[in-house]
TORVEXKE-994893 format. One line per 10 residues: number of its first residue (from 1); their letters; for each residue x, y, z of N, C-alpha, C, O. Coordinates in pm, whole numbers. Layout:
NUM> a> X Y Z X Y Z X Y Z X Y Z ~ ... $
% end
This chain:
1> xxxxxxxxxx> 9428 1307 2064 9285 1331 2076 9221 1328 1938 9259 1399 1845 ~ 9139 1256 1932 9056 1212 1768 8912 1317 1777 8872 1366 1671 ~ 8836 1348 1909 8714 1394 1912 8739 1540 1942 8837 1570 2010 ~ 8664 1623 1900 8671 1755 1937 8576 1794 1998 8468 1812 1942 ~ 8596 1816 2125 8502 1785 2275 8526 1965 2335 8628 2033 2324 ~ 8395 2004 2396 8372 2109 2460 8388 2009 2633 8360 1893 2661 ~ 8439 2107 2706 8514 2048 2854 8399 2149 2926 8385 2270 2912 ~ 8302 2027 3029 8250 2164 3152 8261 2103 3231 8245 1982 3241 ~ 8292 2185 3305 8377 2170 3446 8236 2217 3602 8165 2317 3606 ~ 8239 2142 3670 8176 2160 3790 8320 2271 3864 8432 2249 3820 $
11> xxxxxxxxxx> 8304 2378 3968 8406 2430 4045 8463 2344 4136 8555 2264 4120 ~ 8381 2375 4260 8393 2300 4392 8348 2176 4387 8236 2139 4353 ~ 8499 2071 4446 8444 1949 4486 8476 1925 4341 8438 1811 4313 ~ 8528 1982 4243 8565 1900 4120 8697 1949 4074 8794 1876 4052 ~ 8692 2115 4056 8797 2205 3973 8912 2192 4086 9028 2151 4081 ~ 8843 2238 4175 8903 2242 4268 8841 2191 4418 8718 2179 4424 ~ 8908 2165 4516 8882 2163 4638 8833 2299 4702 8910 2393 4683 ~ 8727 2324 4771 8648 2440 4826 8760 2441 4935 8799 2355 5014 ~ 8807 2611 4900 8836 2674 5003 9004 2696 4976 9080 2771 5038 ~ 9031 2614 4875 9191 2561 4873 9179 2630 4704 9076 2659 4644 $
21> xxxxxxxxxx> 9344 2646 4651 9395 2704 4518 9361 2627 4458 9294 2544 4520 ~ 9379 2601 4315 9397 2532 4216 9473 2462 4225 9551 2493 4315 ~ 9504 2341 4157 9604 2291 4073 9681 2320 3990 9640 2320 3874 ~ 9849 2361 4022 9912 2441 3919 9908 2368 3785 9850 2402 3681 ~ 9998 2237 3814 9972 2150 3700 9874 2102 3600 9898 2039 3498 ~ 9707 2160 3664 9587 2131 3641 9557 2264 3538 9495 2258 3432 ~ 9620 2390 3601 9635 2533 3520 9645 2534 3392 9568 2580 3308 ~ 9759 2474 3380 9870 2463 3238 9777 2340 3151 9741 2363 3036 ~ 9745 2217 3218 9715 2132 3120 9596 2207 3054 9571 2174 2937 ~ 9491 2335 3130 9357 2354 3086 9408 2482 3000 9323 2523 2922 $
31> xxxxxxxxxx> 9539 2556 2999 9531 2620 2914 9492 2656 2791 9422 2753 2762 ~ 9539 2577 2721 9546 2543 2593 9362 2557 2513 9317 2617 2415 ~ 9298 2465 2623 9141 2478 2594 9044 2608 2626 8925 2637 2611 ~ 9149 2662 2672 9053 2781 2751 9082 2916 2659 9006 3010 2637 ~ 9188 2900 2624 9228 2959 2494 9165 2978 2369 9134 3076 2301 ~ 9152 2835 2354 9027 2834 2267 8907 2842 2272 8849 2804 2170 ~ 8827 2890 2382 8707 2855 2444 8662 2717 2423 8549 2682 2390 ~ 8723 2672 2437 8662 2502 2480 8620 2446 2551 8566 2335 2545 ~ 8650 2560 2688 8615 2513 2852 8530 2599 2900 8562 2718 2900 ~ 8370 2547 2963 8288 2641 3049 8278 2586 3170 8251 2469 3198 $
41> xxxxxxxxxx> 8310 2718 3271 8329 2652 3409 8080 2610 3452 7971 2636 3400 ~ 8108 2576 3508 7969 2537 3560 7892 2536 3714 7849 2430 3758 ~ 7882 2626 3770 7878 2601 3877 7793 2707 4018 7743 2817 3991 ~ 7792 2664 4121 7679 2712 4208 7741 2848 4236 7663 2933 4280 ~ 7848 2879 4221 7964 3024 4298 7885 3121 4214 7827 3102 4107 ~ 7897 3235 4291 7866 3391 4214 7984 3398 4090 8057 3299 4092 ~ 8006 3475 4008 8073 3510 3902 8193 3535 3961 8296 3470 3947 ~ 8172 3660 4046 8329 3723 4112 8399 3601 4196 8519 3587 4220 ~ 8294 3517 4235 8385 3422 4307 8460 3293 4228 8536 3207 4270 ~ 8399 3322 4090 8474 3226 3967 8639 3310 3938 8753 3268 3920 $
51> xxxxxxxxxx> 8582 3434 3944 8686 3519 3958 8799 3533 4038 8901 3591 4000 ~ 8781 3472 4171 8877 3514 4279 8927 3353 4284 8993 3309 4378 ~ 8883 3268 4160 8950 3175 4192 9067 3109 4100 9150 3020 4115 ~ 9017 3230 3965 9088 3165 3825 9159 3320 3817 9279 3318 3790 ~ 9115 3413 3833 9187 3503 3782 9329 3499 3795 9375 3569 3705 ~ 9450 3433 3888 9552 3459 3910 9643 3384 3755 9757 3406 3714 ~ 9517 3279 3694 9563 3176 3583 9524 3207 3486 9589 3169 3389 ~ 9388 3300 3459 9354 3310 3291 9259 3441 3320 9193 3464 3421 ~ 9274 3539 3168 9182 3680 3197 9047 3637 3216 8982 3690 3307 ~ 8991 3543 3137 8830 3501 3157 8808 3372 3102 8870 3326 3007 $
61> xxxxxxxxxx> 8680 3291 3190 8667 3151 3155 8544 3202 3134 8506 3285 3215 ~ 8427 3154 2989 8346 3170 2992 8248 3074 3124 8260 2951 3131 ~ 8163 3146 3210 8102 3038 3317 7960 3033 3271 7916 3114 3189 ~ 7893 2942 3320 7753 2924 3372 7774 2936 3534 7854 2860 3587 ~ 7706 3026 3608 7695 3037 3755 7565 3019 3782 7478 2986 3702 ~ 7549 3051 3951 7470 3024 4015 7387 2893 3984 7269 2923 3965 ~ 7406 2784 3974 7304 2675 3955 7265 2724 3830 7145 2751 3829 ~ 7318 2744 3732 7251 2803 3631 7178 2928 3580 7125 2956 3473 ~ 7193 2978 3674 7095 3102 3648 7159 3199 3585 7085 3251 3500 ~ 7246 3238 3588 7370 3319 3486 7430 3261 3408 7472 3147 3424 $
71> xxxxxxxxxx> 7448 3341 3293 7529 3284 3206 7683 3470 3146 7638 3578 3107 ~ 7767 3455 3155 7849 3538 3114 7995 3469 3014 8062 3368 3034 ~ 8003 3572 2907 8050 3512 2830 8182 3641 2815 8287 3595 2769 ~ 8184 3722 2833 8279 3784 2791 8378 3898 2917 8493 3933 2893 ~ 8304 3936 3040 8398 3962 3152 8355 3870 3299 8252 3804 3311 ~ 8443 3883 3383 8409 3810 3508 8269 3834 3594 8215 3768 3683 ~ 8220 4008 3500 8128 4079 3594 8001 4064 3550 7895 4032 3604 ~ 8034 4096 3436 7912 4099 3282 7790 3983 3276 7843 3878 3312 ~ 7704 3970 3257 7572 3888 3245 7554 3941 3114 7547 4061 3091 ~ 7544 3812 2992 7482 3807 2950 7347 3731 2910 7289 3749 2803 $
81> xxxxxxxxxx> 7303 3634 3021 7200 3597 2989 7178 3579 3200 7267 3558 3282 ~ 7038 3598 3223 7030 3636 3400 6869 3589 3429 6778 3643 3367 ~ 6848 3508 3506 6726 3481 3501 6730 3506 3708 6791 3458 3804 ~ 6620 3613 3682 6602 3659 3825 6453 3629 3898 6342 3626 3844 ~ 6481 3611 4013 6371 3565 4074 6260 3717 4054 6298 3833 4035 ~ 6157 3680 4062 6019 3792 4120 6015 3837 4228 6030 3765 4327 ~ 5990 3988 4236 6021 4002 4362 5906 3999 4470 5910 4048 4583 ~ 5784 3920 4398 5700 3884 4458 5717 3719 4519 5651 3677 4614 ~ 5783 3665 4469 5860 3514 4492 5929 3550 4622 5875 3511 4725 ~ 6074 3641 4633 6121 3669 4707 6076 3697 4817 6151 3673 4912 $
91> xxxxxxxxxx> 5964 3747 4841 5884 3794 4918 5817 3673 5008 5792 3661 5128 ~ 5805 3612 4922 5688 3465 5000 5829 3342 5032 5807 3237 5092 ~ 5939 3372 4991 6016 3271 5031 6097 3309 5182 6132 3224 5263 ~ 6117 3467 5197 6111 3560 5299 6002 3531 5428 6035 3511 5545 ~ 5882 3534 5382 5781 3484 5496 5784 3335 5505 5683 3296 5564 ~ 5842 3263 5478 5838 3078 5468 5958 3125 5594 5937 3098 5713 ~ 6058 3184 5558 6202 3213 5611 6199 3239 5785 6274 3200 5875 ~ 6102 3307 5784 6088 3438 5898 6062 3275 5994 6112 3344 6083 ~ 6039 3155 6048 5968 3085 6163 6117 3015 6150 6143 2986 6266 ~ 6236 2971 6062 6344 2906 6086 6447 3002 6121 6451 3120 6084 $
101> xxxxxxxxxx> 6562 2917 6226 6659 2999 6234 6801 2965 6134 6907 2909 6161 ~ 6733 3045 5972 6850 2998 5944 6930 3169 5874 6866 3274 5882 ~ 7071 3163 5813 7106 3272 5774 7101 3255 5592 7155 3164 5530 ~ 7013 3382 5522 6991 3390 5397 7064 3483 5399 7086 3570 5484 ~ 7125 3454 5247 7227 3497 5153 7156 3515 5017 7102 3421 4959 ~ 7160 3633 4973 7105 3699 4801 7223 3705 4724 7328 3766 4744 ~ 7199 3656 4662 7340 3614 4526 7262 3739 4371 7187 3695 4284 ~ 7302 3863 4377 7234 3953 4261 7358 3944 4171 7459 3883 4205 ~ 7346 4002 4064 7462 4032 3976 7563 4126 4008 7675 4103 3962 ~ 7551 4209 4066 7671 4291 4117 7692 4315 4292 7768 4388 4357 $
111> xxxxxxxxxx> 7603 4231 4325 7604 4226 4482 7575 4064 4591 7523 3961 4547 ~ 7612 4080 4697 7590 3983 4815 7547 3956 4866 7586 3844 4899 ~ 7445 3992 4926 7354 4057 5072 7282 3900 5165 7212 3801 5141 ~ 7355 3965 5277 7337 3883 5401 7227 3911 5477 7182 4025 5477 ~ 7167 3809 5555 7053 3881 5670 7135 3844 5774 7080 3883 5877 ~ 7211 3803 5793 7373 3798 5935 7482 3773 5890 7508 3726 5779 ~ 7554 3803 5972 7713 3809 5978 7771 3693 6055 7832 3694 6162 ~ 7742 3600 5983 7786 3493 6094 7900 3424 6082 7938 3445 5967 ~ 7983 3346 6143 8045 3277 6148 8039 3200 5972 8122 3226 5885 ~ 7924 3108 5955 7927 3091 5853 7932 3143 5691 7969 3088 5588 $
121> xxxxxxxxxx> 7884 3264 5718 7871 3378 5606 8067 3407 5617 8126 3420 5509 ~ 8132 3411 5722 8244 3481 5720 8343 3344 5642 8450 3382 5594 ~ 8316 3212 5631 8360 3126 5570 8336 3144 5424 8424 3156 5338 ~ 8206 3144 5405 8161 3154 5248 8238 3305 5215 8290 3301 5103 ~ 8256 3418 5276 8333 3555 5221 8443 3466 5161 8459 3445 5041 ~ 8522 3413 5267 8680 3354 5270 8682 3343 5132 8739 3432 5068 ~ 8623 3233 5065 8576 3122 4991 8556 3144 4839 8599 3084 4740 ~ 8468 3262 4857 8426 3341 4703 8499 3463 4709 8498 3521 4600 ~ 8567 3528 4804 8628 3615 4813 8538 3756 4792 8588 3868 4794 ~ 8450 3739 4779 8345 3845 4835 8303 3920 4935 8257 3857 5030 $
131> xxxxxxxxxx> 8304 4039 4942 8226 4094 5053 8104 4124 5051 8055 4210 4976 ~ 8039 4050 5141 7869 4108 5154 7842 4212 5224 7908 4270 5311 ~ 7681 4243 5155 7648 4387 5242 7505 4345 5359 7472 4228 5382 ~ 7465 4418 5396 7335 4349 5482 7251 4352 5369 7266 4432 5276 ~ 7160 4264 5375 7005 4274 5272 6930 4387 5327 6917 4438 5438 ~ 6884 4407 5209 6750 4528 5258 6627 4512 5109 6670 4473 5001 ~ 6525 4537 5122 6455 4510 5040 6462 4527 4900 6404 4482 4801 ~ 6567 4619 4929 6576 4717 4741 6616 4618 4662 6577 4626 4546 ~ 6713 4482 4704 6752 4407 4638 6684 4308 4607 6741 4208 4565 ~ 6528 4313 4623 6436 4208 4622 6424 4157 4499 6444 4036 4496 $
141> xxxxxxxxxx> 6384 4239 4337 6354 4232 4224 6486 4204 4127 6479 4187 4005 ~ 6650 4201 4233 6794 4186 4124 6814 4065 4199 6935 4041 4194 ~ 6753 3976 4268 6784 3864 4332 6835 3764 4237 6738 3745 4163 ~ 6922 3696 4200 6968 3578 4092 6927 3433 4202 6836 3366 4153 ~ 6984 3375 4346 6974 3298 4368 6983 3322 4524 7063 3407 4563 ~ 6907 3254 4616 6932 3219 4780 6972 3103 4828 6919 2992 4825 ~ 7120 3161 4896 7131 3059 4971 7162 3050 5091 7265 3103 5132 ~ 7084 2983 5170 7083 2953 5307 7196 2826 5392 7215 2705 5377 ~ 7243 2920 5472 7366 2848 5548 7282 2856 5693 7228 2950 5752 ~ 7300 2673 5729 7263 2644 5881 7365 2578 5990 7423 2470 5976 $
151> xxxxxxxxxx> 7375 2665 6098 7479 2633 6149 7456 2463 6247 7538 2385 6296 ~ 7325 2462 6242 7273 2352 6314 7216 2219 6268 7167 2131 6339 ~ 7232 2223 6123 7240 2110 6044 7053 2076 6062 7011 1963 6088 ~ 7001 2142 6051 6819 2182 6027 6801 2214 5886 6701 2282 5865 ~ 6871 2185 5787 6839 2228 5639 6732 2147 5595 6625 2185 5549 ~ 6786 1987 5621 6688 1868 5595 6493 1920 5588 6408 1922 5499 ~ 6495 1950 5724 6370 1983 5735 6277 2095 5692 6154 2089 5678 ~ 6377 2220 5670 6359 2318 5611 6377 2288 5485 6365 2395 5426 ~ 6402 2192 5396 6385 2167 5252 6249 2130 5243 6164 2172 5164 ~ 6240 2036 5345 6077 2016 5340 5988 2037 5320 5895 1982 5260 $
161> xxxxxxxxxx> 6011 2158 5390 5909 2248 5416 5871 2341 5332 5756 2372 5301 ~ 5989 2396 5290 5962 2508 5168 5918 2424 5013 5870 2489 4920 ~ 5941 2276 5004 5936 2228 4887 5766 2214 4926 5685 2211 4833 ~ 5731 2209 5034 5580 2212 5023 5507 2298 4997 5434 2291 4898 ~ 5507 2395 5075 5454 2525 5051 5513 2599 4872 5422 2648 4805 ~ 5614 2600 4829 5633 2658 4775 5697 2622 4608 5750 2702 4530 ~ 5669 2475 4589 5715 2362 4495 5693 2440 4359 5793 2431 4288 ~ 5592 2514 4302 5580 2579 4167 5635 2658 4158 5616 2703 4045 ~ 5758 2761 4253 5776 2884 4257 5926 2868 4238 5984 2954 4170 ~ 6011 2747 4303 6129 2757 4344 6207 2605 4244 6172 2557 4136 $
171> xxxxxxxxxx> 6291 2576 4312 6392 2461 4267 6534 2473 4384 6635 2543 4392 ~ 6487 2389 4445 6622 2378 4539 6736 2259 4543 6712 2141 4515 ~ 6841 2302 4577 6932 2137 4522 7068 2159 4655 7097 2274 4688 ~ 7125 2067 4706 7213 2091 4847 7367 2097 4764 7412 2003 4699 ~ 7413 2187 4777 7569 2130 4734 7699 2120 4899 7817 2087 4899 ~ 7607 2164 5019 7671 2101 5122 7597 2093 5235 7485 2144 5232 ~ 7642 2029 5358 7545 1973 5438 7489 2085 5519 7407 2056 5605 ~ 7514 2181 5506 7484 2342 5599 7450 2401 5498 7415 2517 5521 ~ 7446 2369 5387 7440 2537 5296 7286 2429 5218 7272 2309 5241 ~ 7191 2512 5130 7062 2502 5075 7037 2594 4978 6988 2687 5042 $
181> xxxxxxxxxx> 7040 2633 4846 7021 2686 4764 6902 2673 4658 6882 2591 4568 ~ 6840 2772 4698 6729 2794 4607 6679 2889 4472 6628 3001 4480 ~ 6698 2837 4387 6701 2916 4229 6581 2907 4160 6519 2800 4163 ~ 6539 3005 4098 6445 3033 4012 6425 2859 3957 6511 2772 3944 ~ 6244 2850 3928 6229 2727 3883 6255 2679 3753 6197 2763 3684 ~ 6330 2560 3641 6325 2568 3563 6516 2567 3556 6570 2487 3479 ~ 6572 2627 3610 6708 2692 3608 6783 2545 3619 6722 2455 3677 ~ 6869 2527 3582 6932 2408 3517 7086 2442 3501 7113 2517 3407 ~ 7209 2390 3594 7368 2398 3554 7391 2437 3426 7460 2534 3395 ~ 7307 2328 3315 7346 2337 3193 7205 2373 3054 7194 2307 2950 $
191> xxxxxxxxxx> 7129 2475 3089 7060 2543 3048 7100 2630 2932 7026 2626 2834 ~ 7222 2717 2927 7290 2807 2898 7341 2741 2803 7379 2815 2711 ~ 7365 2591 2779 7477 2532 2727 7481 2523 2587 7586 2526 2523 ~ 7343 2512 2526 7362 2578 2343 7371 2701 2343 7430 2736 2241 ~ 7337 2806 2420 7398 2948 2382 7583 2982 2399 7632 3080 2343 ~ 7648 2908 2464 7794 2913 2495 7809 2829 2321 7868 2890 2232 ~ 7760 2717 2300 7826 2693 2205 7756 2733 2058 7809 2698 1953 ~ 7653 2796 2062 7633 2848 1945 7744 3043 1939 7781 3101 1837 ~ 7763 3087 2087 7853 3220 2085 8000 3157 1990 8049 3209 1889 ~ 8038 3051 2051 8185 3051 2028 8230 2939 1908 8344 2904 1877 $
201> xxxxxxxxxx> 8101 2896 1854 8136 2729 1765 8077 2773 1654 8152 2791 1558 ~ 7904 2806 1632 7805 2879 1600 7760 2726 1512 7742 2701 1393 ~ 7750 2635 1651 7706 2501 1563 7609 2443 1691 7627 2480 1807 ~ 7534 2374 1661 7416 2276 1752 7463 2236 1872 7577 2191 1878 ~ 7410 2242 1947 7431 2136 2065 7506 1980 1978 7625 1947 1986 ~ 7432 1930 1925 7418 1793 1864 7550 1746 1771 7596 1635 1745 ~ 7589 1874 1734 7669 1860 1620 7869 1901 1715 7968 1941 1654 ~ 7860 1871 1856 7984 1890 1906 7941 1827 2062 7852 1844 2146 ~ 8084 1730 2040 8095 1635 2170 8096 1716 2327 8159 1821 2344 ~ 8030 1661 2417 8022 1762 2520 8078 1656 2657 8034 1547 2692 $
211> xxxxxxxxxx> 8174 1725 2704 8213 1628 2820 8204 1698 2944 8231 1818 2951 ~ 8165 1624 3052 8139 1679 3172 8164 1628 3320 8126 1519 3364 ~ 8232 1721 3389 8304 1674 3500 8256 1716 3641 8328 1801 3694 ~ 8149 1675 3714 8100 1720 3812 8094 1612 3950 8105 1492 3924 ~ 8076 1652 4093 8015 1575 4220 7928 1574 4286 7924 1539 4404 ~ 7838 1617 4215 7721 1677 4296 7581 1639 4295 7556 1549 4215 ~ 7475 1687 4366 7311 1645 4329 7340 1777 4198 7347 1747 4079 ~ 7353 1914 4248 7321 1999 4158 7411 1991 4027 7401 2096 3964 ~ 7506 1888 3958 7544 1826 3872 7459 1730 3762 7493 1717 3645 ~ 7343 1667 3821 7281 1588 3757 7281 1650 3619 7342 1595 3528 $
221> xxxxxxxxxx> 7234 1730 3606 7120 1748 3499 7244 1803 3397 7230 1812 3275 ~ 7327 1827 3445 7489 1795 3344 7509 1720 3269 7521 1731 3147 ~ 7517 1566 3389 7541 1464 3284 7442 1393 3215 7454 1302 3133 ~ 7317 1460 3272 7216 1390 3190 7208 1443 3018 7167 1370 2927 ~ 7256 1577 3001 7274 1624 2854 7376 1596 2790 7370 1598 2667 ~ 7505 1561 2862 7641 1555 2830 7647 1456 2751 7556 1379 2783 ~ 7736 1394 2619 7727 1308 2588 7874 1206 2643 7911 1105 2583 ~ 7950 1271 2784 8039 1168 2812 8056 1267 2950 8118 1373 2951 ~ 8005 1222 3037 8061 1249 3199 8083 1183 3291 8022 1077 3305 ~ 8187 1228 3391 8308 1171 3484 8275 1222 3606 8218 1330 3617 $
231> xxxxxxxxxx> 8312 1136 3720 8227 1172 3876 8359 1100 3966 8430 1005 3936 ~ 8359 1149 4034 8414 1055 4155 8371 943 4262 8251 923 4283 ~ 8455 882 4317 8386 800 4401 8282 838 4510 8181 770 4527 ~ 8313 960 4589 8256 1030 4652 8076 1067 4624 7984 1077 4705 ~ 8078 1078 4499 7957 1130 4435 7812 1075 4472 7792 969 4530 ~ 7736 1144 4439 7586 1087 4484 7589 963 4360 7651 942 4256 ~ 7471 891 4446 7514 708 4300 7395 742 4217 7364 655 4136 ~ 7305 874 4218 7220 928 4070 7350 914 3954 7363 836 3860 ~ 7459 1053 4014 7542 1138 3950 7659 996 3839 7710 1002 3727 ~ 7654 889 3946 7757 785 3920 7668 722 3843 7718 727 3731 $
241> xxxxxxxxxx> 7576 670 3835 7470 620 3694 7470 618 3587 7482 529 3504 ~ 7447 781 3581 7486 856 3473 7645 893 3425 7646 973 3331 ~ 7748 860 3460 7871 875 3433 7941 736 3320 7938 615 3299 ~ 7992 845 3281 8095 696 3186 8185 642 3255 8246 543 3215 ~ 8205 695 3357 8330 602 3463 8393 720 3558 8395 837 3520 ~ 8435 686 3663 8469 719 3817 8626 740 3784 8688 645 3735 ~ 8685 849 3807 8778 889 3852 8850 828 3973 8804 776 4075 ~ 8990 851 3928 9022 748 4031 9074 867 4173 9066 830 4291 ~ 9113 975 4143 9151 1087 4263 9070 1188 4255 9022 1215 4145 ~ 9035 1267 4374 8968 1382 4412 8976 1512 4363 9091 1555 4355 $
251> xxxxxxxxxx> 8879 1593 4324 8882 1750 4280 9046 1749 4183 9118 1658 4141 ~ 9049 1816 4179 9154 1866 4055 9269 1791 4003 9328 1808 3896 ~ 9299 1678 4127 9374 1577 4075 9290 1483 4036 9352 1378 4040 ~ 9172 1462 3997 9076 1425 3930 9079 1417 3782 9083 1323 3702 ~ 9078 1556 3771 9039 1654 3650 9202 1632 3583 9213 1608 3463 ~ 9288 1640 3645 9392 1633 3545 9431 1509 3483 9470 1507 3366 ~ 9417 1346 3595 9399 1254 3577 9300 1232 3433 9349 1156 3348 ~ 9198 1278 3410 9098 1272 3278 9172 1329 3188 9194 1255 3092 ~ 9221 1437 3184 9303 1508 3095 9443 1438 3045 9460 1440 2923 ~ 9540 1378 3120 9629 1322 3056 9617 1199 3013 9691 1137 2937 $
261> xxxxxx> 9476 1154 3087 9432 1024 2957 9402 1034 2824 9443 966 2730 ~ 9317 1137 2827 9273 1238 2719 9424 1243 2636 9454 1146 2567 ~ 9498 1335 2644 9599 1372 2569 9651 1226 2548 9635 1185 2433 ~ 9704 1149 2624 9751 1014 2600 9643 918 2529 9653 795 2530 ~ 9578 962 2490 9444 840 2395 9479 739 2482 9512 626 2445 ~ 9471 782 2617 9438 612 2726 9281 585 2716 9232 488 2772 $
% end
């Protein structure tokens, strides 16, 4: 390796396959970088659920979560940088809410909160390894991000809708065909990304190579800062545009595939 490159990693659908372990072999090759803080995970999961997915392999990965809206640098739990919705926002995205039948999910910093227990909510627990509590208003003003799971595949239209009514207030982006996530406006995957490397480098964005490994719509704006990112075939063809080249295997046998090219100066 000739370049000395910061590694960010998308979770799901890149790090790993949703729902499934890691890659052992994928573990070991990322050691070494994570060690050094070289690696920030990036991605739509709550913190604890970055947690319930790495902890068995390393004490802490510095992340960017929620679509960006968190940033934590030093425990799995800890926020140090949190950009929370208004809880006057919350409020009007609540009454947009109230005429669809769909199930909202509050993503806060130390909490879950469901408006049902559904079938689908009991997948996403599985998943992030979280337990949610019911919502109740108190959590209106610690809100970090909503996301809405539809069991009836009605998101389409309900994006619609709320992007009409409510376009200055919000920012919404799909990372699956049932689920809809809506984050504070402005909020960006890779927002956070000169404060991670001014904590741990204490040098510019500009002045250190940034590589980036994502599949997603809510990926874009990754590789649009990155100065070298990798996508799969799978990927939206924005995400593939913007990429330096397509991976040839899926989620984590992906990621390791890049990596032993990497080490091998292929």
């Amino acid at each position: 390796m000739t370049d000395y490159f910061i590694l960010v990693l998308d979770m799901d659908g890149t790090l790993i396959k949703t729902g499934e372990k890691p890659n052992i072999d994928l573990m070991i090759l990322l050691e070494e970088y994570i060690n050094e803080s070289r690696v920030l995970i990036a991605t739509a999961r709550h913190p604890l659920g970055v947690e319930f997915v790495l902890k068995d392999y390393f004490n802490f990965v510095p992340t960017i979560s929620l679509n960006g809206a968190a940033l934590h640098l030093t425990t799995w739990t800890k926020f140090d940088r949190v950009i929370h919705f208004p809880r006057e926002t919350v409020d009007k995205i609540n009454e947009e809410l109230s005429s669809f039948n769909i199930i909202t999910t509050y993503y806060g910093t130390n909490f879950w909160a469901v408006s049902d227990f559904s079938a689908g909510v009991e997948r996403e627990a599985k998943v992030t390894g979280i337990t949610p509590v019911p919502w109740s208003n108190e959590f209106a003003d610690r809100c970090i991000k909503i996301l809405l799971i539809d069991e009836k595949l009605k998101i389409k239209r309900f994006r619609e809708h709320i992007c009409r009514k409510l376009s200055n207030l919000i920012q919404i982006s799909a990372s699956h065909e049932t689920y809809l996530e809506i984050s504070p406006p402005f909020v960006k995957k890779c927002l956070f990304l000169p404060d991670f490397l001014n904590e741990f480098f204490h040098q510019e964005f500009q002045h250190l190579k940034v590589i980036f490994i994502g599949d997603s719509e809510n990926d874009i704006h990754c590789a649009e800062v990155a100065n070298e990112s990798w996508t799969f075939p799978s990927s939206p063809k924005r995400l593939k545009d913007l990429s330096s080249g397509i991976l040839d295997h899926p989620n984590g046998e992906g990621v390791k595939e890049f990596l032993l090219r990497l080490i091998n100066n292929i």
